[in-house]
PDB file of the backbone (N, CA, C, O) and the ligand in Angstrom, with CONECT records:
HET     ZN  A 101       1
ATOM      1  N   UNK A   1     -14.809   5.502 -12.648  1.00  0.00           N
ATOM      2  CA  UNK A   1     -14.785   6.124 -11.310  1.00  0.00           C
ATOM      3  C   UNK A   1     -13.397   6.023 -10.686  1.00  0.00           C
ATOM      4  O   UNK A   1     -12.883   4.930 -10.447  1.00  0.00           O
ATOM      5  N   UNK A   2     -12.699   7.387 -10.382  1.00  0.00           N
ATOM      6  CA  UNK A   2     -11.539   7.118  -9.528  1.00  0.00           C
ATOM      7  C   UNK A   2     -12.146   6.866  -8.759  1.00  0.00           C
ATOM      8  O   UNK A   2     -13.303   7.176  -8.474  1.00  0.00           O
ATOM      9  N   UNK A   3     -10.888   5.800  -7.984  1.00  0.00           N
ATOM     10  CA  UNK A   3     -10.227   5.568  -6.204  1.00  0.00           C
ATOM     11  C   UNK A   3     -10.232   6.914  -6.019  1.00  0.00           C
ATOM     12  O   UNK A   3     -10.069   7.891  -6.750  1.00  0.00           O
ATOM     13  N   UNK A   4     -10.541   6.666  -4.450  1.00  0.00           N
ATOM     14  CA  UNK A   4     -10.705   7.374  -3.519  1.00  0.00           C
ATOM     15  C   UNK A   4      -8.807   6.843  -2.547  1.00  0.00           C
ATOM     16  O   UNK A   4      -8.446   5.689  -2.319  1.00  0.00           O
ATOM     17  N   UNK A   5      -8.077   8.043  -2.231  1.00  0.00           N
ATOM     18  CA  UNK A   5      -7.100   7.984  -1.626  1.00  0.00           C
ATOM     19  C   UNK A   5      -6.680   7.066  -0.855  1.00  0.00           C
ATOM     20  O   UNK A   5      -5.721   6.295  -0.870  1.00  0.00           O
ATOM     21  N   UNK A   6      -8.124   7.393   0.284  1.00  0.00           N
ATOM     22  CA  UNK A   6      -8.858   6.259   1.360  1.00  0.00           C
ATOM     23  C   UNK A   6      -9.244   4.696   0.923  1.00  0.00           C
ATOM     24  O   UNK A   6      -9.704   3.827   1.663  1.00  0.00           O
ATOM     25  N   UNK A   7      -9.035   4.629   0.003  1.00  0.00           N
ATOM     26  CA  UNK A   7      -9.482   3.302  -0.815  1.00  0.00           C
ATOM     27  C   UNK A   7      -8.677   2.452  -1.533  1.00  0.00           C
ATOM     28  O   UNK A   7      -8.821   1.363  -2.090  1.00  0.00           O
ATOM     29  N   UNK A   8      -7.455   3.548  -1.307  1.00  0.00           N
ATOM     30  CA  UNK A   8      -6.282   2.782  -2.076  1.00  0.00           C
ATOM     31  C   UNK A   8      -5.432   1.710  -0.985  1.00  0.00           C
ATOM     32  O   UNK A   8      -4.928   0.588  -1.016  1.00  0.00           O
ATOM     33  N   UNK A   9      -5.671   3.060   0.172  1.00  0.00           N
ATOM     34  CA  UNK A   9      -4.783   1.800   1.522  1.00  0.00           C
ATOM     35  C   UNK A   9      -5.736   0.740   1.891  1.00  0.00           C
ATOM     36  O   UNK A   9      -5.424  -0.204   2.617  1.00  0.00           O
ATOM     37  N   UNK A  10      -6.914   0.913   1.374  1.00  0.00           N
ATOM     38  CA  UNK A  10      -7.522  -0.430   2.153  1.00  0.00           C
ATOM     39  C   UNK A  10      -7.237  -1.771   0.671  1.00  0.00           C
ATOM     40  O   UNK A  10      -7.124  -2.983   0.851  1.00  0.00           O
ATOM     41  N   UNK A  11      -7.191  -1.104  -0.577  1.00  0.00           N
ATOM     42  CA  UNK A  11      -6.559  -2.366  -1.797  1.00  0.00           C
ATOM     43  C   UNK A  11      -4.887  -2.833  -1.690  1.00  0.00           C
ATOM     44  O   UNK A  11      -4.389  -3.840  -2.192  1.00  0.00           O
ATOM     45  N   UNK A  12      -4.167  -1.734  -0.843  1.00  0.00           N
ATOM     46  CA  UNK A  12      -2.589  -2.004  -1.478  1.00  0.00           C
ATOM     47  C   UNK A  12      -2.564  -3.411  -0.936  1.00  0.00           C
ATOM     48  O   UNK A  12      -2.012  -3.882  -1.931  1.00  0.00           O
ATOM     49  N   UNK A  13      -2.690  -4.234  -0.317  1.00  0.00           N
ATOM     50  CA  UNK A  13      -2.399  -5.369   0.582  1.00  0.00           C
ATOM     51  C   UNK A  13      -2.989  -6.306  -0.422  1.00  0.00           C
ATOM     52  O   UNK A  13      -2.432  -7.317  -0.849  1.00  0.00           O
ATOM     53  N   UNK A  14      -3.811  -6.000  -0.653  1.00  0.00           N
ATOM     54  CA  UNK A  14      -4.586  -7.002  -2.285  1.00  0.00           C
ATOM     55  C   UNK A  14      -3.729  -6.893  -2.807  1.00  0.00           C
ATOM     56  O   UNK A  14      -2.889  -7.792  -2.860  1.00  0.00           O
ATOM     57  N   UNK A  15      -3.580  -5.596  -3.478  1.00  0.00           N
ATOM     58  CA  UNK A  15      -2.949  -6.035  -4.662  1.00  0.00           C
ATOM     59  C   UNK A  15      -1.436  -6.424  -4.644  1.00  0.00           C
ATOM     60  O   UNK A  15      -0.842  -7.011  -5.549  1.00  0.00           O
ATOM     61  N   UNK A  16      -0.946  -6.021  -3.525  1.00  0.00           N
ATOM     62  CA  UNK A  16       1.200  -6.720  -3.583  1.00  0.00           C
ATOM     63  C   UNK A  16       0.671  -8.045  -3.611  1.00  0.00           C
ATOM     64  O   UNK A  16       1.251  -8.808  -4.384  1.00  0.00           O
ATOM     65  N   UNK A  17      -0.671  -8.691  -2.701  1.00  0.00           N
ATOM     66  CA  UNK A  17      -0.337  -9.564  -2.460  1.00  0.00           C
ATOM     67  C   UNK A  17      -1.414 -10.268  -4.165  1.00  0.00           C
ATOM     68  O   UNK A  17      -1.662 -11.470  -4.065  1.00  0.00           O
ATOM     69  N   UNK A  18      -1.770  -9.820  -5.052  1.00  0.00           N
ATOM     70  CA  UNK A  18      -2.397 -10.155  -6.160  1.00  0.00           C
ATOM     71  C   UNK A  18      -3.683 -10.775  -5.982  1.00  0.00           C
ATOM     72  O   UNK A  18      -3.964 -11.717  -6.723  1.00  0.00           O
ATOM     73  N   UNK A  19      -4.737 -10.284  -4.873  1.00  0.00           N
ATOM     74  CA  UNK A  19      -6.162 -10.471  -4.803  1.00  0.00           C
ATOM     75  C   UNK A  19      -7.037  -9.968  -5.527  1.00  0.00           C
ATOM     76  O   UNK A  19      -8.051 -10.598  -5.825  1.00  0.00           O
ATOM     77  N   UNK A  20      -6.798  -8.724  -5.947  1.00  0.00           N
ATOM     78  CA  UNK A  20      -7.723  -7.966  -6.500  1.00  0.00           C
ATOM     79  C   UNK A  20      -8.097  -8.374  -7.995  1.00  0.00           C
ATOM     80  O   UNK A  20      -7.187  -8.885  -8.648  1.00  0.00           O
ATOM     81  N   UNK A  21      -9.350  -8.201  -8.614  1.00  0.00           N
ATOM     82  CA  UNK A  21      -9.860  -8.923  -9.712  1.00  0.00           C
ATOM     83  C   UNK A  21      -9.076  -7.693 -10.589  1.00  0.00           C
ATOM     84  O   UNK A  21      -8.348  -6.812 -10.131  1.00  0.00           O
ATOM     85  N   UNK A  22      -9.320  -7.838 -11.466  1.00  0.00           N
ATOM     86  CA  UNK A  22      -8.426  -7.304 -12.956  1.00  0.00           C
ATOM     87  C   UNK A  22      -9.049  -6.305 -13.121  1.00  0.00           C
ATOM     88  O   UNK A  22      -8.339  -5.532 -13.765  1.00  0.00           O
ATOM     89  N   UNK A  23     -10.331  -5.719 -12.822  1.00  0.00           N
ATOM     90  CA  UNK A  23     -10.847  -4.560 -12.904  1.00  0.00           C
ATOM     91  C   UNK A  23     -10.570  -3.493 -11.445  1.00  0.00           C
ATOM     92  O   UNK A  23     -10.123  -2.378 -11.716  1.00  0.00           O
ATOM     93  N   UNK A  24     -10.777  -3.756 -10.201  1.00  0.00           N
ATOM     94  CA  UNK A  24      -9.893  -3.214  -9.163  1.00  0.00           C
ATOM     95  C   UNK A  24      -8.342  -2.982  -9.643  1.00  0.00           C
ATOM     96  O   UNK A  24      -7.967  -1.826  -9.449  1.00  0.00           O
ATOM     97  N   UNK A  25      -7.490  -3.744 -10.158  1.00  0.00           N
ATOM     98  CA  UNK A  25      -5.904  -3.744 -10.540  1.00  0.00           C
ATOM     99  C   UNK A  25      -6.077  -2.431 -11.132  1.00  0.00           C
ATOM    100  O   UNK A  25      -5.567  -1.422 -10.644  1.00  0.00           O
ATOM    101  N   UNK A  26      -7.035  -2.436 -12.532  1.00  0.00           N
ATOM    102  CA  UNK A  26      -6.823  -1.444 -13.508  1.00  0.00           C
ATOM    103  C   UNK A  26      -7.099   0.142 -12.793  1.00  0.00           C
ATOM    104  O   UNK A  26      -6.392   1.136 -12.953  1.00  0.00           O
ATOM    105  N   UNK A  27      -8.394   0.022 -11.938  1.00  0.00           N
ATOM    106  CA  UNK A  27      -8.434   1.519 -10.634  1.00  0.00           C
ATOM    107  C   UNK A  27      -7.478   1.447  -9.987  1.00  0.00           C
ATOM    108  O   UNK A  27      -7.288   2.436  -9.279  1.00  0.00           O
ATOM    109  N   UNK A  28      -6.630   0.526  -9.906  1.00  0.00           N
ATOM    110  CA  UNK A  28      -5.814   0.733  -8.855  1.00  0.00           C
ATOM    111  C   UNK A  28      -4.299   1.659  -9.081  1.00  0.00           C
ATOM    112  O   UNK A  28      -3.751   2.639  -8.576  1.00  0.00           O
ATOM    113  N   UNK A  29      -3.996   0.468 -10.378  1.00  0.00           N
ATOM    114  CA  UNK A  29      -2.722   1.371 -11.311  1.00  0.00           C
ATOM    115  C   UNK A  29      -3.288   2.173 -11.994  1.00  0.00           C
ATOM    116  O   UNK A  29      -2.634   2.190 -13.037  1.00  0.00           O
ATOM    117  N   UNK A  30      -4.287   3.023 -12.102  1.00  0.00           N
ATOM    118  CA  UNK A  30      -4.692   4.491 -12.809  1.00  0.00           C
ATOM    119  C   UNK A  30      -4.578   5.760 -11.282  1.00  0.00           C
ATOM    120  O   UNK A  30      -4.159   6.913 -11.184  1.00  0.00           O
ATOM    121  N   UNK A  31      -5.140   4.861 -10.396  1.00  0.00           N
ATOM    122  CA  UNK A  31      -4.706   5.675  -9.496  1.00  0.00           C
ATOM    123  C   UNK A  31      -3.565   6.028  -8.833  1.00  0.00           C
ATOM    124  O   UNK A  31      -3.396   7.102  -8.255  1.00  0.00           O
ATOM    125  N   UNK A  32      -2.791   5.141  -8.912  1.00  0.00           N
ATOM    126  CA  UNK A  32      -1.105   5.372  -8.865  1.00  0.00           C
ATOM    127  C   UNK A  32      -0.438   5.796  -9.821  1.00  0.00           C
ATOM    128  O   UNK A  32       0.668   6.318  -9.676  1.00  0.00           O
ATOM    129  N   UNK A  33      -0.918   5.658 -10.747  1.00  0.00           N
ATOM    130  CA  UNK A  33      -0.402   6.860 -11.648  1.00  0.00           C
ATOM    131  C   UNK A  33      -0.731   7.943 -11.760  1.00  0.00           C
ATOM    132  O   UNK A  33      -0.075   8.571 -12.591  1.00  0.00           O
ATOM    133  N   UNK A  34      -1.423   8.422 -11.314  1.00  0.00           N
ATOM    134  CA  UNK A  34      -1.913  10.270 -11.163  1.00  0.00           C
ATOM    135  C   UNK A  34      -1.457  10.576  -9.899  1.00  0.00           C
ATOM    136  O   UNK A  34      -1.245  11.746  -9.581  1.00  0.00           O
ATOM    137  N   UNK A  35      -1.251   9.495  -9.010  1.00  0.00           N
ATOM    138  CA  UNK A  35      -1.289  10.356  -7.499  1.00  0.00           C
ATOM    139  C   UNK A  35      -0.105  10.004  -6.577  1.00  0.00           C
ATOM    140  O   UNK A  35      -0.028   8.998  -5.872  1.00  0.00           O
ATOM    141  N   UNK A  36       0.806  10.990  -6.693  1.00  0.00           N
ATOM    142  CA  UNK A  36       2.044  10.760  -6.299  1.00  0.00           C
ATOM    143  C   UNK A  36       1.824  10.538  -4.698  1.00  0.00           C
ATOM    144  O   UNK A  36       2.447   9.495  -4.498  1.00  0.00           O
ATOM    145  N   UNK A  37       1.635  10.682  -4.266  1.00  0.00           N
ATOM    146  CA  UNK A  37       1.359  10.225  -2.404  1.00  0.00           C
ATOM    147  C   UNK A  37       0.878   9.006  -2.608  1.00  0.00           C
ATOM    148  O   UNK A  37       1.724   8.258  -2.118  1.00  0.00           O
ATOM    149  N   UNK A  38      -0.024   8.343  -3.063  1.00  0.00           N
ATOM    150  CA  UNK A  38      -0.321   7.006  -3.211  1.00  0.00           C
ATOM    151  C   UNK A  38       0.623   5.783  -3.723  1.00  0.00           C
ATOM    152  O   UNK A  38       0.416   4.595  -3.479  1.00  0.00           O
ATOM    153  N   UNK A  39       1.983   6.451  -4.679  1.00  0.00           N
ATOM    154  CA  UNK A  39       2.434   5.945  -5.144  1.00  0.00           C
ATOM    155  C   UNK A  39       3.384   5.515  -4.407  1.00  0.00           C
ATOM    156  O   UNK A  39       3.800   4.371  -4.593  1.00  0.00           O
ATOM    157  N   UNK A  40       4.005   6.431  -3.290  1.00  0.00           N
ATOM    158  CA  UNK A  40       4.853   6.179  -2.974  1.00  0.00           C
ATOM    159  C   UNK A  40       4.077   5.915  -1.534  1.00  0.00           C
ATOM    160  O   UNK A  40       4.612   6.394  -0.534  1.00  0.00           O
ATOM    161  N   UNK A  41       3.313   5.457  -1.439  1.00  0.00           N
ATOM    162  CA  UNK A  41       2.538   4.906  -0.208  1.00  0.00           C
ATOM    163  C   UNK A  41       2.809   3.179  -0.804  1.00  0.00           C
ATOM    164  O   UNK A  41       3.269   2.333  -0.037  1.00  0.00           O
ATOM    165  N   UNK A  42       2.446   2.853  -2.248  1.00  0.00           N
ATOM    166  CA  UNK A  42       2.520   1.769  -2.305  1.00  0.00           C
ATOM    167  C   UNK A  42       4.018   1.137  -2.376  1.00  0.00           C
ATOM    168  O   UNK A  42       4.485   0.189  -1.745  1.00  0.00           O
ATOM    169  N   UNK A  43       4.588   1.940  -3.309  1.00  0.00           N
ATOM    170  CA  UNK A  43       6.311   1.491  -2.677  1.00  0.00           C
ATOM    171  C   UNK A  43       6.785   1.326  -1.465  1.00  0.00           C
ATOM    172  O   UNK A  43       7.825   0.668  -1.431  1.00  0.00           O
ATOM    173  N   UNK A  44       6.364   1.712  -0.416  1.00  0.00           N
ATOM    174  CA  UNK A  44       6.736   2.116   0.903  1.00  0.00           C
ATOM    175  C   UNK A  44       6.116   0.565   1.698  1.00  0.00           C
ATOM    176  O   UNK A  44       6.604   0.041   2.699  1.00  0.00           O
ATOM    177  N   UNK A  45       4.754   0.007   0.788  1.00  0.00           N
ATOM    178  CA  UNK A  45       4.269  -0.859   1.134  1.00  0.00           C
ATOM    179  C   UNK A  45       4.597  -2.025   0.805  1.00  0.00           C
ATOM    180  O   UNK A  45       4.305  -3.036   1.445  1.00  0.00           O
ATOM    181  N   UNK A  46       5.341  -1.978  -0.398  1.00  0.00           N
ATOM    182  CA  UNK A  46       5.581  -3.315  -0.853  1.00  0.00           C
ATOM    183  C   UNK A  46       7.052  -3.406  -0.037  1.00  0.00           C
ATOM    184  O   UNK A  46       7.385  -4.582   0.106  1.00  0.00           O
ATOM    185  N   UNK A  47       7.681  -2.776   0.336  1.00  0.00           N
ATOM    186  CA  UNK A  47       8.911  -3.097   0.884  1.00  0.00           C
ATOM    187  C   UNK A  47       8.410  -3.532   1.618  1.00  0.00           C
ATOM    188  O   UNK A  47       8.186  -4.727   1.429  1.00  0.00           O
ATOM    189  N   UNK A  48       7.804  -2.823   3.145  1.00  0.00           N
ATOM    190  CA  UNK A  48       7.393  -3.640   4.055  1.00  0.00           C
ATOM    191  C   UNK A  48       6.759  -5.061   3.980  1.00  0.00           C
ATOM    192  O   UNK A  48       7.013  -5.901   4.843  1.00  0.00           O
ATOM    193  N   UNK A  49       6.085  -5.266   3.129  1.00  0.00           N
ATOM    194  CA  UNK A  49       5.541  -6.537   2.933  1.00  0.00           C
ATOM    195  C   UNK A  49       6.826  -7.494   2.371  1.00  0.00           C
ATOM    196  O   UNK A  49       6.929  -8.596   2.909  1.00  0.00           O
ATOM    197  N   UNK A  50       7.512  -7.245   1.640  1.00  0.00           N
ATOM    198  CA  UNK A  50       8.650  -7.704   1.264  1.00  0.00           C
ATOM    199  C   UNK A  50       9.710  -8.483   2.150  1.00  0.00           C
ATOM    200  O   UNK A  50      10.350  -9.510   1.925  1.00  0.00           O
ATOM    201  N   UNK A  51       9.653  -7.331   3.613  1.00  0.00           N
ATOM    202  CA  UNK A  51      10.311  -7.936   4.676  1.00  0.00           C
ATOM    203  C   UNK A  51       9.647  -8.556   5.398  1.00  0.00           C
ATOM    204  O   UNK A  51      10.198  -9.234   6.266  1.00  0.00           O
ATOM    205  N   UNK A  52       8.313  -8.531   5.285  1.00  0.00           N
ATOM    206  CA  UNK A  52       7.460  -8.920   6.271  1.00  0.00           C
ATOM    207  C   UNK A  52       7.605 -10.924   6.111  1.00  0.00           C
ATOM    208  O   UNK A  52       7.771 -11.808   6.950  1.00  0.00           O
ATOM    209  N   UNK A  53       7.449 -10.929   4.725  1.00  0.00           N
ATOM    210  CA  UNK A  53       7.323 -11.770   3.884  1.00  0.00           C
ATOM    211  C   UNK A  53       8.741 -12.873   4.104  1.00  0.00           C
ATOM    212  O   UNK A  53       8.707 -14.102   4.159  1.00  0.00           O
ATOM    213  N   UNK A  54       9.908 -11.991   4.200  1.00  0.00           N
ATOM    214  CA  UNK A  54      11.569 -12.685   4.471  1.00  0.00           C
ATOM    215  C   UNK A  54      11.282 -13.059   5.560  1.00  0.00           C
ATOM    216  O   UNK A  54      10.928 -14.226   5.726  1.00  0.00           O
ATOM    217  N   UNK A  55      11.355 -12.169   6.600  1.00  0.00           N
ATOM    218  CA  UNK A  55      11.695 -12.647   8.367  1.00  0.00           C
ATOM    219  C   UNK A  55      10.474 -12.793   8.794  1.00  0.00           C
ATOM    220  O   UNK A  55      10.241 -12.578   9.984  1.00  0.00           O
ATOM    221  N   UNK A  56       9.641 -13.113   8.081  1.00  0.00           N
ATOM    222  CA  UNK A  56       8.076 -13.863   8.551  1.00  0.00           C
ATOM    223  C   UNK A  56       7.726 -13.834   9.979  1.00  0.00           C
ATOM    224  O   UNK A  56       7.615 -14.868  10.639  1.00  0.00           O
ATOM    225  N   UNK A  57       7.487 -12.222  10.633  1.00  0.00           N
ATOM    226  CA  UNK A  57       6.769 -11.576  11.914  1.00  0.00           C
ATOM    227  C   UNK A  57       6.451 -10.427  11.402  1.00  0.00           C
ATOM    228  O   UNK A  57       6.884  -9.802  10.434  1.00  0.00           O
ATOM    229  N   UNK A  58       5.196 -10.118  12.591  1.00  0.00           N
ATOM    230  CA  UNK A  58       5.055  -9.034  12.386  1.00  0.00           C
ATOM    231  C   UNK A  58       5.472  -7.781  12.849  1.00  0.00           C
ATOM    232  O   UNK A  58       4.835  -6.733  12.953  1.00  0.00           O
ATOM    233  N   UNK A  59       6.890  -8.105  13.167  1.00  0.00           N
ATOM    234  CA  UNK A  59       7.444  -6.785  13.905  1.00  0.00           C
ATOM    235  C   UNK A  59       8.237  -5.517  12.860  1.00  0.00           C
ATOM    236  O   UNK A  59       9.149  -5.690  12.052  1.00  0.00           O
ATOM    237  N   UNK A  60       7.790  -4.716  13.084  1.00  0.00           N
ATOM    238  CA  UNK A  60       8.343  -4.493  12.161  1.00  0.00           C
ATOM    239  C   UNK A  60      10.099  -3.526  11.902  1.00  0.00           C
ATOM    240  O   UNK A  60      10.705  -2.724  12.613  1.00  0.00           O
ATOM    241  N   UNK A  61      10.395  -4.158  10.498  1.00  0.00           N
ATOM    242  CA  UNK A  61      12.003  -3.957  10.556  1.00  0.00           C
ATOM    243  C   UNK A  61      12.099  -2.354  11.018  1.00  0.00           C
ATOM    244  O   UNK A  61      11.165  -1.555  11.090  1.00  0.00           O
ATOM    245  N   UNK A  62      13.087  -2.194  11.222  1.00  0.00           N
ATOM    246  CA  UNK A  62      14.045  -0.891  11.991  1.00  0.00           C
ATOM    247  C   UNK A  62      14.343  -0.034  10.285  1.00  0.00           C
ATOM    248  O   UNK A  62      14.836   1.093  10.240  1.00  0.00           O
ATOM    249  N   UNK A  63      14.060  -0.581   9.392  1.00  0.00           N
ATOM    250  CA  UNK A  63      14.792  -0.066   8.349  1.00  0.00           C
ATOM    251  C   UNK A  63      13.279   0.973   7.762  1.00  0.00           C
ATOM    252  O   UNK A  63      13.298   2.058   7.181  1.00  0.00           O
ATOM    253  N   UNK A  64      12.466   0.400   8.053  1.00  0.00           N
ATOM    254  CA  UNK A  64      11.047   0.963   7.796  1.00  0.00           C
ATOM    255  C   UNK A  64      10.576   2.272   8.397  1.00  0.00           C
ATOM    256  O   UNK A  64      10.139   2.226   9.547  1.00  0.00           O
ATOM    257  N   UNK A  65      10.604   3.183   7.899  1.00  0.00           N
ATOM    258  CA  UNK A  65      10.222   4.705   8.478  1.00  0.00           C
ATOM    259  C   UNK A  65       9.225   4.590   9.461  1.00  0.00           C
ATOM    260  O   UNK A  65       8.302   3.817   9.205  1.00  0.00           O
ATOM    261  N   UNK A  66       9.208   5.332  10.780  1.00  0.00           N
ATOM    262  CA  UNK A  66       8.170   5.148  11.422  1.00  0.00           C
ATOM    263  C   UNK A  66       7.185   6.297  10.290  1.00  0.00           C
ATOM    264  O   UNK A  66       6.541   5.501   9.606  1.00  0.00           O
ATOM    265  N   UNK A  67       6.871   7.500   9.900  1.00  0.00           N
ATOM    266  CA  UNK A  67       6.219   8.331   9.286  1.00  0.00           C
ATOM    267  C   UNK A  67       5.388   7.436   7.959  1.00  0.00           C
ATOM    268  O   UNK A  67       4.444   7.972   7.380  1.00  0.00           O
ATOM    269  N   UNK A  68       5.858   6.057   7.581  1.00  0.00           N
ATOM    270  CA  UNK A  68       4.967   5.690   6.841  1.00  0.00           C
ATOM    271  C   UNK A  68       3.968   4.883   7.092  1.00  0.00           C
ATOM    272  O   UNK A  68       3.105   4.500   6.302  1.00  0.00           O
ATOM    273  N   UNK A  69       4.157   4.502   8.750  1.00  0.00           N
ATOM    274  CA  UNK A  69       2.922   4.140   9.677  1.00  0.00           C
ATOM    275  C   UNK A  69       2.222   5.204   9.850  1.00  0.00           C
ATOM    276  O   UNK A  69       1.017   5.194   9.599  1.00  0.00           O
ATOM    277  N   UNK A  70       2.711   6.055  10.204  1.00  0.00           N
ATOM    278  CA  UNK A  70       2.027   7.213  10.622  1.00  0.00           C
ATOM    279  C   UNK A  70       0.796   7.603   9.813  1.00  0.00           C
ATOM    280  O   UNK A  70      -0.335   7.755  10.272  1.00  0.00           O
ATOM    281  N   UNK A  71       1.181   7.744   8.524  1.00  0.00           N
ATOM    282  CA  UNK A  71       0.194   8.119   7.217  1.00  0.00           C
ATOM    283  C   UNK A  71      -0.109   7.067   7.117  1.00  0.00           C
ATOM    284  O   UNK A  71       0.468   7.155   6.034  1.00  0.00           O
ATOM    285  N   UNK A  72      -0.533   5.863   7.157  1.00  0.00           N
ATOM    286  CA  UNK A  72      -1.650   4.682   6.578  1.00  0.00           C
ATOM    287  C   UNK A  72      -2.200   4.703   7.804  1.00  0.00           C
ATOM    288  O   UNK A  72      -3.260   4.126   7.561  1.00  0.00           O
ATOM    289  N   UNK A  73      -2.234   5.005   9.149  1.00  0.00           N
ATOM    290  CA  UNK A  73      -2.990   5.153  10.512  1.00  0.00           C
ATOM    291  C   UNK A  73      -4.026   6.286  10.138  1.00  0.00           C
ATOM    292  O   UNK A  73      -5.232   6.109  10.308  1.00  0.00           O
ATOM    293  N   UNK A  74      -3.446   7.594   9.560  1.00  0.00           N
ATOM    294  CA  UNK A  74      -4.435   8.341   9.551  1.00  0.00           C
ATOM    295  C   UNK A  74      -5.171   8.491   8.840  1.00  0.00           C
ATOM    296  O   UNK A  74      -6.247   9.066   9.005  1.00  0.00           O
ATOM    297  N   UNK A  75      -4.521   7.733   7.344  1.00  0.00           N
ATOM    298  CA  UNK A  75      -5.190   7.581   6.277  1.00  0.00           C
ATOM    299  C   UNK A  75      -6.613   6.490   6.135  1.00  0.00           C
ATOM    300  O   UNK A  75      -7.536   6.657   5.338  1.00  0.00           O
ATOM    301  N   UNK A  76      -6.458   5.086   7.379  1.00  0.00           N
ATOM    302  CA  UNK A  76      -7.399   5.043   7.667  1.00  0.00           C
ATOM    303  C   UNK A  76      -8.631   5.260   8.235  1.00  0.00           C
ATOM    304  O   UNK A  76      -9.722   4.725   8.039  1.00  0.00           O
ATOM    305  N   UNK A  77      -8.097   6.558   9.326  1.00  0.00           N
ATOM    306  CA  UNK A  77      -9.198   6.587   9.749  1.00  0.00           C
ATOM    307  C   UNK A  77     -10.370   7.546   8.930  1.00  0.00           C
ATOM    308  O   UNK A  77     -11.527   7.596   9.347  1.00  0.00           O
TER     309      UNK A  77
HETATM  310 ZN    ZN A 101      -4.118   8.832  -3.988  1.00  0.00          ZN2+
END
């Protein structure tokens, strides 16, 4: 069964941060590999977490696109 688009932003946070069991991982990187918007949703994510992770707040850096908030806001709802 593919991920669902909607299903990927609610795993990316698992998986940068390595929660997800080994069978979620494997839906997860099949679905980033077919689906270029997701992919670069998760790149977009691991940076942020990356900085989030350095300067340990949650504000977030100036270097971070506002438009890739934008799309995980709407993508959740
Ligand atoms: Zn997708």
């Amino acid at each position: 069964m593919m991920l669902a688009c909607r299903e990927m932003t609610e795993l990316t946070t698992d998986y940068l941060e390595r929660q997800l069991s080994w069978w979620d991982r494997m839906r997860f990187l099949m679905h980033i590999g077919m689906c270029g918007a997701c992919w670069e949703y998760v790149r977009g994510m691991k940076a942020v977490l990356a900085n989030f992770h350095r300067i340990g707040t949650e504000v977030v850096p100036p270097e971070v696109p506002p438009e890739l908030f934008d799309r995980f806001r709407n993508w959740k709802r």
